[in-house]
C-alpha positions in Angstrom: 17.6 -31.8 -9.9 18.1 -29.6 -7.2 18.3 -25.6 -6.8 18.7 -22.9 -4.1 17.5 -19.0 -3.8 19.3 -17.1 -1.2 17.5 -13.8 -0.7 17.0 -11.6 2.5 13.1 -11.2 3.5 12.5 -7.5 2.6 8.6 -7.3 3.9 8.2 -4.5 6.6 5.6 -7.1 8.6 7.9 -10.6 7.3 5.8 -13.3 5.8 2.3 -13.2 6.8 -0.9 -14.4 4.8 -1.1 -11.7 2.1 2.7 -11.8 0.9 2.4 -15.6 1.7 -0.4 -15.8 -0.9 1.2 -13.7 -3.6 4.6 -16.6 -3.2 1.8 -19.4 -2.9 0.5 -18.9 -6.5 4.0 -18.1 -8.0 5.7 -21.9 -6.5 2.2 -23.5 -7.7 2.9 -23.2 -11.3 5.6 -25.9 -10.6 5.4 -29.3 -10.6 9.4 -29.3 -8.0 8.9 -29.2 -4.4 9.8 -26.0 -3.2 11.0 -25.2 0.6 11.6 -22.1 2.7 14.0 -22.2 4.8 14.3 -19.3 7.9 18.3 -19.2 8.2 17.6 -17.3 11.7 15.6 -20.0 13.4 15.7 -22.6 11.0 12.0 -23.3 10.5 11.2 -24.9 7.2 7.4 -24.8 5.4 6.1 -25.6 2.3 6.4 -22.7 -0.2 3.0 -24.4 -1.8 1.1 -23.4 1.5 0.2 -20.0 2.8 0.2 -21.6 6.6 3.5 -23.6 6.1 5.4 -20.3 4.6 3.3 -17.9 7.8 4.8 -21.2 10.3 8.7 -20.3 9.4 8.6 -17.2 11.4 9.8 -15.4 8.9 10.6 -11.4 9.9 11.9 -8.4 7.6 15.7 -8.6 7.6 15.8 -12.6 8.5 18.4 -14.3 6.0 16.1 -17.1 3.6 16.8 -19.6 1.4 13.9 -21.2 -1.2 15.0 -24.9 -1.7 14.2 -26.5 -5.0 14.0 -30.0 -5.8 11.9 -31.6 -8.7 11.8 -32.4 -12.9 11.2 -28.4 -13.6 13.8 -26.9 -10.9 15.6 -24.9 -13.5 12.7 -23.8 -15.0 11.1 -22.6 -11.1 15.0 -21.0 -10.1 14.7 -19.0 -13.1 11.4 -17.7 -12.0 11.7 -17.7 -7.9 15.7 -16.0 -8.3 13.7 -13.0 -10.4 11.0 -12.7 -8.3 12.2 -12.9 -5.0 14.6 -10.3 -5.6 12.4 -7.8 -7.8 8.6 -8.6 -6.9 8.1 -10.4 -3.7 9.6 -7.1 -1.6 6.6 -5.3 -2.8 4.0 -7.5 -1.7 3.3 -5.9 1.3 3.3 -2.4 2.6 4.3 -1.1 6.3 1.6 -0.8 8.6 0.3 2.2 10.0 0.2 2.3 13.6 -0.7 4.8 16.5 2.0 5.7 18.5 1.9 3.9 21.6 3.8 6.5 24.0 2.1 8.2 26.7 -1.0 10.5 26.5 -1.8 13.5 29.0 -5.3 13.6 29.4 -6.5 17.2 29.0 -7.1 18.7 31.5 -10.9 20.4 30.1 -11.8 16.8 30.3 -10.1 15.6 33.6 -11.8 18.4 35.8 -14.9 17.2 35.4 -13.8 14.1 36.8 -15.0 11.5 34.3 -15.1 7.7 35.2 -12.4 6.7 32.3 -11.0 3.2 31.8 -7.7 3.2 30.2 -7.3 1.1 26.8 -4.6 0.7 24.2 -5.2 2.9 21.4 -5.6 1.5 18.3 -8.0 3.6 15.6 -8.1 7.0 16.5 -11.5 9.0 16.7 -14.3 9.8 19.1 -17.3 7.3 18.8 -20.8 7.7 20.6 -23.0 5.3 21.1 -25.1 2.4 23.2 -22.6 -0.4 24.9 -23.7 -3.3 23.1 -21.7 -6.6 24.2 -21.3 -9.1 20.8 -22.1 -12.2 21.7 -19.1 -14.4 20.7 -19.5 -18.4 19.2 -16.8 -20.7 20.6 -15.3 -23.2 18.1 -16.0 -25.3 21.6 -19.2 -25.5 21.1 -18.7 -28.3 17.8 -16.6 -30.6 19.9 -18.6 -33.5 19.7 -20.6 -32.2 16.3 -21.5 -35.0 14.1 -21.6 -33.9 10.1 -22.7 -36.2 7.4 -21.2 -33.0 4.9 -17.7 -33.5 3.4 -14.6 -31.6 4.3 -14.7 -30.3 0.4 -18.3 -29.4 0.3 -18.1 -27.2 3.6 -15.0 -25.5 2.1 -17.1 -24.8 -1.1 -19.7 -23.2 1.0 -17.6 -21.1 2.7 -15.5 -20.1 -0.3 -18.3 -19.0 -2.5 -19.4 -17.0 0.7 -15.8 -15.1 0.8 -16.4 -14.8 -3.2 -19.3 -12.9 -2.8 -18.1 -10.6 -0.6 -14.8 -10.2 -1.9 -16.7 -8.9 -5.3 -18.2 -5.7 -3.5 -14.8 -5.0 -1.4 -11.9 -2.7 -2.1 -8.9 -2.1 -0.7 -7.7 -3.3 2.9 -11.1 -5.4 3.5 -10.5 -7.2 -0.3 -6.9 -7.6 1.0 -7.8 -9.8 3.9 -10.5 -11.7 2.4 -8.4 -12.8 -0.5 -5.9 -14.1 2.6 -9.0 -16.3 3.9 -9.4 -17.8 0.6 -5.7 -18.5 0.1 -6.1 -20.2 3.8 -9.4 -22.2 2.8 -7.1 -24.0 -0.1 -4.2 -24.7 2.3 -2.5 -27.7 1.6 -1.0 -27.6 5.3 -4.7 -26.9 6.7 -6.3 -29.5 4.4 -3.9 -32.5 4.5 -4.3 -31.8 8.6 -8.4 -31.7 8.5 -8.0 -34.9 6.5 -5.6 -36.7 8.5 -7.5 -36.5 11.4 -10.6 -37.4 9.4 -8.8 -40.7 8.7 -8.0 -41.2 11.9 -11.2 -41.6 13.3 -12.1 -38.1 14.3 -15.8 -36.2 13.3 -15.1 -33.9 10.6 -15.7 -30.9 13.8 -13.4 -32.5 16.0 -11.0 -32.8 12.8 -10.8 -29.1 12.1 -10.8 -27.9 15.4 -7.7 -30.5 15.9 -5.9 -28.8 12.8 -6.5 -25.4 13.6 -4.8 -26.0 17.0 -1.7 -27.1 15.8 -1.6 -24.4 13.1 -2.0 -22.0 15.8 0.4 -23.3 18.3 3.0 -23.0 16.0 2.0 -19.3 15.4 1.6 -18.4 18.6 5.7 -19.2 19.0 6.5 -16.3 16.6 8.8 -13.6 18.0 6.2 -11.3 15.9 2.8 -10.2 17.3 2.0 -9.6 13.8 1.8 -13.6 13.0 0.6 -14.2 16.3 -2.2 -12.3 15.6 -3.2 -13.8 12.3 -4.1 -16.7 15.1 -7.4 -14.9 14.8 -7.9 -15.1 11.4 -7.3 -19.0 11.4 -10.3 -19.3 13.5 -12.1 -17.1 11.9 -11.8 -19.7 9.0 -12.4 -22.5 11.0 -15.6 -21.4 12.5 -17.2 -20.7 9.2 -16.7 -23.9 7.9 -17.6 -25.6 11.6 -21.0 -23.6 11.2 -21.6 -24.5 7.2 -20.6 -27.9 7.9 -23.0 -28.3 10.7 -26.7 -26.2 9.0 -28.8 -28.1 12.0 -27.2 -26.8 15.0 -28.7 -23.1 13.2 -25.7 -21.1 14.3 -25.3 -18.0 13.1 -22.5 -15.2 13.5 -24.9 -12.4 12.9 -25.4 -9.5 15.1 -28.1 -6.6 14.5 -27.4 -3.2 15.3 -30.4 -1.4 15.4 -28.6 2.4 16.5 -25.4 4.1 17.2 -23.8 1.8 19.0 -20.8 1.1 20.7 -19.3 -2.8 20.8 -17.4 -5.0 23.1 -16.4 -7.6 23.1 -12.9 -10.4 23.9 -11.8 -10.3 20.5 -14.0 -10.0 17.3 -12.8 -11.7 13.6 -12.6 -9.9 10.6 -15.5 -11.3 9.2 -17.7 -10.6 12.6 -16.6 -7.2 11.9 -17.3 -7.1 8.2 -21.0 -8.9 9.2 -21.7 -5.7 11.1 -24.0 -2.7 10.0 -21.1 0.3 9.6 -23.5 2.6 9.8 -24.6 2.0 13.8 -21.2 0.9 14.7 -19.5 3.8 16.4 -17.0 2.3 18.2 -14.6 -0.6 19.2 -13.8 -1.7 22.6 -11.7 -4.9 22.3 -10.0 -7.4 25.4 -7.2 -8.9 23.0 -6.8 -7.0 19.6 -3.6 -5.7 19.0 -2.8 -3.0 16.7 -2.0 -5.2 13.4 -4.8 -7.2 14.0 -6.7 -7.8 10.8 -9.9 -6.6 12.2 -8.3 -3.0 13.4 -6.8 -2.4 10.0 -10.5 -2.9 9.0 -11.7 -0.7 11.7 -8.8 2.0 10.4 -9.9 1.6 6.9 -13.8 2.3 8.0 -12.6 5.3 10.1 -14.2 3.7 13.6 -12.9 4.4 16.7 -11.1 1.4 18.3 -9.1 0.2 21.5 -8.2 -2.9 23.3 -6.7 -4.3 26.8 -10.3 -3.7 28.6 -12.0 -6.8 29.9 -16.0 -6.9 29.8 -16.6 -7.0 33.2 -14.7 -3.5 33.6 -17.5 -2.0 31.8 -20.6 -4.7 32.1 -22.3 -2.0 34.7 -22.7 -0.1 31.6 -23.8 -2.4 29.2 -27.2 -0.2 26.8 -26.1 3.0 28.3 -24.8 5.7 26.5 -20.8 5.9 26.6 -17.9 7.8 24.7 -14.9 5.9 23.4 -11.8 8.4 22.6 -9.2 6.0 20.3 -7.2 8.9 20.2 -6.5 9.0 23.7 -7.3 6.0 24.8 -9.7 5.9 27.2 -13.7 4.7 27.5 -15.6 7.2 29.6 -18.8 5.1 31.4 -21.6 7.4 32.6 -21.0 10.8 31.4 -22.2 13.5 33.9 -23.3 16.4 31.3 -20.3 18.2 31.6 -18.1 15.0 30.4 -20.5 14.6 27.7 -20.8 18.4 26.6 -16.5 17.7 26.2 -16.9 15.3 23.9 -19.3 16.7 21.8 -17.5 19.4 21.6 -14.2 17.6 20.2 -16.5 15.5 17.8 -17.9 19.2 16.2 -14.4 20.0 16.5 -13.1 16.8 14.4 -16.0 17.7 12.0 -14.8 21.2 11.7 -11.9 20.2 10.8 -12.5 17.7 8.1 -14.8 19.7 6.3 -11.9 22.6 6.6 -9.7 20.3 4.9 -12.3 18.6 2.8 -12.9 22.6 1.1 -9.3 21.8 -0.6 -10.6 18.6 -1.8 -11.4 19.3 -5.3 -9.3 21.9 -6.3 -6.8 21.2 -9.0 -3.5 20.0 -8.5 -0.9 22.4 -9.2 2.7 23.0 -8.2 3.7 25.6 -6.7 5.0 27.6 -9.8 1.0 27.2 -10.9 1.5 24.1 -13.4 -1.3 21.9 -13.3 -1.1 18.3 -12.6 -3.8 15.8 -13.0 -4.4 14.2 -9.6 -6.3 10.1 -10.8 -6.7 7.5 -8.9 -6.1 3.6 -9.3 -8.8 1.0 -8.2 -9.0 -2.5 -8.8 -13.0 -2.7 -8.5 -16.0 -0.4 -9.0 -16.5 0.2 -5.2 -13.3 2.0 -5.1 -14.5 4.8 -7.7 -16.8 6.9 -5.8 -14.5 7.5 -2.7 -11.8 8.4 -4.7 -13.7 11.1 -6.5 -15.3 12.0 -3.2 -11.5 12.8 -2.2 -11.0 14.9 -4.9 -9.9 12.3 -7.7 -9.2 14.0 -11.6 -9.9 11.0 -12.8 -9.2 7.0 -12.9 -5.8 6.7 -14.0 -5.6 3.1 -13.8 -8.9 0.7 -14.0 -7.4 -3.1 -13.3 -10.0 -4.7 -15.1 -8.6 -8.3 -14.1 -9.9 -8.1 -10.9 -13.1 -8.9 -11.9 -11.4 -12.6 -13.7 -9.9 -13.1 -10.3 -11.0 -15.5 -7.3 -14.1 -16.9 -8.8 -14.6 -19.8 -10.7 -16.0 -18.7 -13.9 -15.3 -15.4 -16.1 -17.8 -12.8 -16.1 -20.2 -11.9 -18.7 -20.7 -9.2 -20.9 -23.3 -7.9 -19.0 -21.3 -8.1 -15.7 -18.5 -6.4 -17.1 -20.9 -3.7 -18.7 -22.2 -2.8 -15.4 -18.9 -2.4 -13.8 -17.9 -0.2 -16.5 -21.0 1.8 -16.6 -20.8 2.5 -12.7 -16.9 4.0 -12.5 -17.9 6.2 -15.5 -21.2 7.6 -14.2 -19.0 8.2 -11.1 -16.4 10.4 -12.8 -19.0 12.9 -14.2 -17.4 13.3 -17.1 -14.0 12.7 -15.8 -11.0 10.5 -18.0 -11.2 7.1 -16.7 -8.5 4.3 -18.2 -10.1 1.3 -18.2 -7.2 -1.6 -19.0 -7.7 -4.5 -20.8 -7.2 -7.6 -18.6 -3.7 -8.4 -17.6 -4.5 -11.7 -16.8 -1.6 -14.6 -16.8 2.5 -15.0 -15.3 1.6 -13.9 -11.6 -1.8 -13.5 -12.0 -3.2 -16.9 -12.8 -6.7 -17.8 -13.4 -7.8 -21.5 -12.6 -10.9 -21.9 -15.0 -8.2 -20.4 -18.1 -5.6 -23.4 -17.8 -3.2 -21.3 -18.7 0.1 -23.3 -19.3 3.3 -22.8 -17.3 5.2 -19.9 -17.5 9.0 -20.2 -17.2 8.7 -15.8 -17.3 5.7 -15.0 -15.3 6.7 -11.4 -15.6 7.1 -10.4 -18.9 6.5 -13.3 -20.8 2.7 -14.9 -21.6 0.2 -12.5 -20.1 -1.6 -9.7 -21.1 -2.8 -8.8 -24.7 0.1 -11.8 -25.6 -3.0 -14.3 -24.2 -5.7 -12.7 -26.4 -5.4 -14.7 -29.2 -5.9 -17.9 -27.3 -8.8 -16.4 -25.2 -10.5 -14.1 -28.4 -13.6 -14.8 -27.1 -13.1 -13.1 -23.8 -11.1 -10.0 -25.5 -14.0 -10.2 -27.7 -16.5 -9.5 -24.8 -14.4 -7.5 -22.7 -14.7 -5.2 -25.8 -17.9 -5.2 -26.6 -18.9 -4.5 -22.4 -16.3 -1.6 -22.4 -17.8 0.0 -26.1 -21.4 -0.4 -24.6 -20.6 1.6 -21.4 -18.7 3.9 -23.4 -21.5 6.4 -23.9 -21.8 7.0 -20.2 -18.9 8.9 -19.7 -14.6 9.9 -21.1 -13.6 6.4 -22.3 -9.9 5.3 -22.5 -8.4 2.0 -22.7 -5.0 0.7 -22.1 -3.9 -2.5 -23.7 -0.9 -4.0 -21.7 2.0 -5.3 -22.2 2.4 -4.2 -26.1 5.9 -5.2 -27.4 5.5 -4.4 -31.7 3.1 -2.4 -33.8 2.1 -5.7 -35.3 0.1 -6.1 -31.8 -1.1 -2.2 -32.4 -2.7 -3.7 -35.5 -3.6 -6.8 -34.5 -6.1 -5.2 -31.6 -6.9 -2.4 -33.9 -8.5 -4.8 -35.9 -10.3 -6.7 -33.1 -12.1 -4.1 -32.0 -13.2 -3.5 -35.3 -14.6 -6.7 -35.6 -16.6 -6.3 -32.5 -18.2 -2.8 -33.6 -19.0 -4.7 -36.9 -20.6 -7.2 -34.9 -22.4 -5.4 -32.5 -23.9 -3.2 -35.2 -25.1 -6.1 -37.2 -27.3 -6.7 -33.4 -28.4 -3.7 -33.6 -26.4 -3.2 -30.3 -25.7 0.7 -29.3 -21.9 1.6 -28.3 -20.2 4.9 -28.0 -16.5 5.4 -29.2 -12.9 5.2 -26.4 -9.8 6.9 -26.8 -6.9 3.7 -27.4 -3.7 3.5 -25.7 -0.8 1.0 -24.9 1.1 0.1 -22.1 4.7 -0.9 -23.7 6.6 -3.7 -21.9 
């Protein structure tokens, strides 16, 4: 049977890895091959492959059409024709950018005739520190690397490295590592690693082969947003180069040991994310653009950025003391003390005027006819809570507890769970925080659960409608969240609640688990219950 989805691609930066990842896991649940086809250009890819859907070119605005051929191709229309239209558009967000018109340099700075080098300006803020220069790894260097590992046991390597990390991220930087692990399970990247294995070719020589042809074909975009995630397919590739090869003792770690300044050609996310935030003052980049995944990091961490400057331009200055102005774009290199008293000044200045604006912070929300409004915050993992209360935060409005089920290959225990409770309530102080049951199932799968195909990933099996089948894991979920109870102003949303008969029906679960845990003689505190109706 065959089927077709016409839709019009609706994401601000097109079809890139995040987006790409969310569609990924959605066409996966069937067993029909499914095809995007680019009307504009007419590039096809696997809509089962994050690199195959990124390879199609696809911008915001470009005319689409999902092909569907298989046993289930009803069943997968049904779904795709639904969320295409109503959830895929929402996958991704527009990006923030500085504005790339012209900047007077002002003039308090320009009479003390500073030695500036011009750069593209891409996270705004002053940064002061010692010119380091990161010393960069070149996949190069594995060209004629022998490996007696396996393909599959370098990914796992690398994947439980991305797991790890991606438990203690939030936001933007769990954003991109959850696109390297959608990457790492490519079908596209791993049917190309393996076909050149076959062929002859050292499992290093095989994935530096793959990775070239995946990029090529990105580097054709008409978007420097997908040419740019170029970058992150290396990234990938040297971490599985430098797992699969332990005896050439490479490593991609770099010590900063003050405030410090870095330069470098081009740096990958995960080079960024392996250095200490606290030294790092400032970017200075040769071929970062301004959707790169590593400035959206360096925007997200508030440091300084630009790019366009070679090394050599400032190599002179490399363990001196420099300024880097992403705001205006320039690099001054051996500030006279006039040029450096400037600087300072504007970074008391900037100071100033975030801790003028920082005095509003934590003052209640109100409109202006003086009606108070509670000001919460959603987060998706513990990390999240104390910068949002630092920013003023009533309270946690939404706590996704199913990001803790996700990317890993096991569920977490109660005692996991506990602690992740425990440390978003201690961080309110007393403040409300909604804690909600795992919404886990439809479009948010979980491997080690088996859940079965869903013909309405939506609204159909997911959420509390899972929990018989899984009791155990409501079970614990309860008895972590009752435990950490005590520690702060408990609520808890159950999703997805369609009849009181489900009202009753958790009621009496979570009675079952206080019975229990007081026959252990185990301690728990008492939650305020609501529902989320669906």
């Amino acid at each position: 049977m065959k089927k077709e989805v016409a839709f019009t691609c609706e994401l601000p930066n097109g079809i890139h890895a995040r987006p790409a990842n969310h569609l990924e896991a959605v066409c996966n649940q069937f067993k029909s091959t499914i095809t995007l086809k680019n009307l504009r250009n007419n590039n096809e890819g696997s809509a089962k492959s994050v690199l195959s859907l990124v390879g199609t070119d696809t911008l915001l605005n470009d005319p689409c059409s999902m092909l569907i051929e298989g046993e289930d191709a009803e069943a997968a229309f049904d779904v795709l024709a639904k969320y295409l239209h109503n959830e895929f558009p929402h996958c991704d967000e527009e990006l923030v950018v500085m504005d790339e018109g012209e900047v007077t340099l002002p003039q308090s700075l320009m009479r003390h005739n500073p030695t500036l080098v011009n750069a593209k300006r891409l996270s705004a803020g002053i940064g002061k520190g010692k010119l380091i220069r990161y010393s960069e790894v070149e996949l190069s260097l594995f060209d004629s690397a022998v490996s007696a590992m396996t393909f599959d046991h370098a990914k796992t390597l690398v994947t439980e490295k991305l797991l790890d990390q991606a438990e203690s991220a939030s936001g933007q930087e769990k954003a991109i590592i959850e696109a390297h692990l959608s990457i790492l399970k490519d079908e596209a990247l791993n049917h190309s690693v393996m076909t050149f294995v076959e062929q002859g070719e050292a499992l290093a020589k095989a994935i530096i082969l793959a990775v070239d042809v995946i990029c090529e074909s990105l580097l054709q975009s008409s978007s420097d947003y997908l040419k740019e995630r170029v970058l992150d397919i290396k990234d990938i590739a040297l971490q599985l180069l430098i797992a699969a090869h332990p005896e050439m003792n490479i490593s991609t770690e770099f010590t900063l040991t003050e405030p410090s300044i870095v330069i470098a050609n081009d740096l990958t996310p995960s080079q960024f994310l392996g250095l200490d935030r606290e030294h790092l003052k400032g970017l200075i980049l040769t071929q970062a653009g301004s959707t790169s995944h590593t400035i959206i990091l360096a925007r997200a961490f508030n440091i300084p950025a630009v790019s366009g400057v070679a090394v050599a331009e400032c190599a002179a200055q490399e363990g001196e003391l420099i300024y880097l102005d992403g705001s205006l774009g320039v690099v001054a290199l051996a500030p006279s003390e006039h040029v450096a008293t400037y600087f300072e000044r504007a970074i008391w200045l900037a100071e100033q005027m975030a801790a003028k604006e920082g005095a509003f912070t934590h003052l209640s929300g109100k409109t202006r006819d003086g009606k108070e409004i509670e000001i919460a915050a959603n987060i998706a993992c513990t990390v999240e809570a104390e910068p949002a209360f630092a920013k003023g935060a009533e309270g946690i409005g939404l706590f996704r507890t199913e990001m803790l089920f996700m990317d890993r290959a096991t569920a977490p225990d109660e005692d996991e769970q506990f602690h992740a409770y425990k440390t978003v309530l201690e961080a309110a102080e007393g403040k409300p925080v909604i804690i909600r049951t795992m919404d886990i199932g439809g479009d948010k799968p979980i491997e080690y659960l088996n859940l079965p195909h869903e013909h309405n990933p939506f609204l159909g099996y997911r959420a509390v409608r899972i929990y018989p089948q899984f009791i155990s894991l409501f079970h614990t979920q309860i008895r972590a969240i009752l435990r950490a109870a005590p520690f702060g102003k408990t609520k808890v949303m159950i999703p997805m609640i369609q009849s009181i008969e489900e009202i009753r029906w958790v009621k009496a679960q979570i009675n079952t688990v206080k019975a229990q845990m007081e026959q252990d003689g185990v301690a728990y505190g008492e939650f305020e219950l609501g529902c989320l109706f669906r």
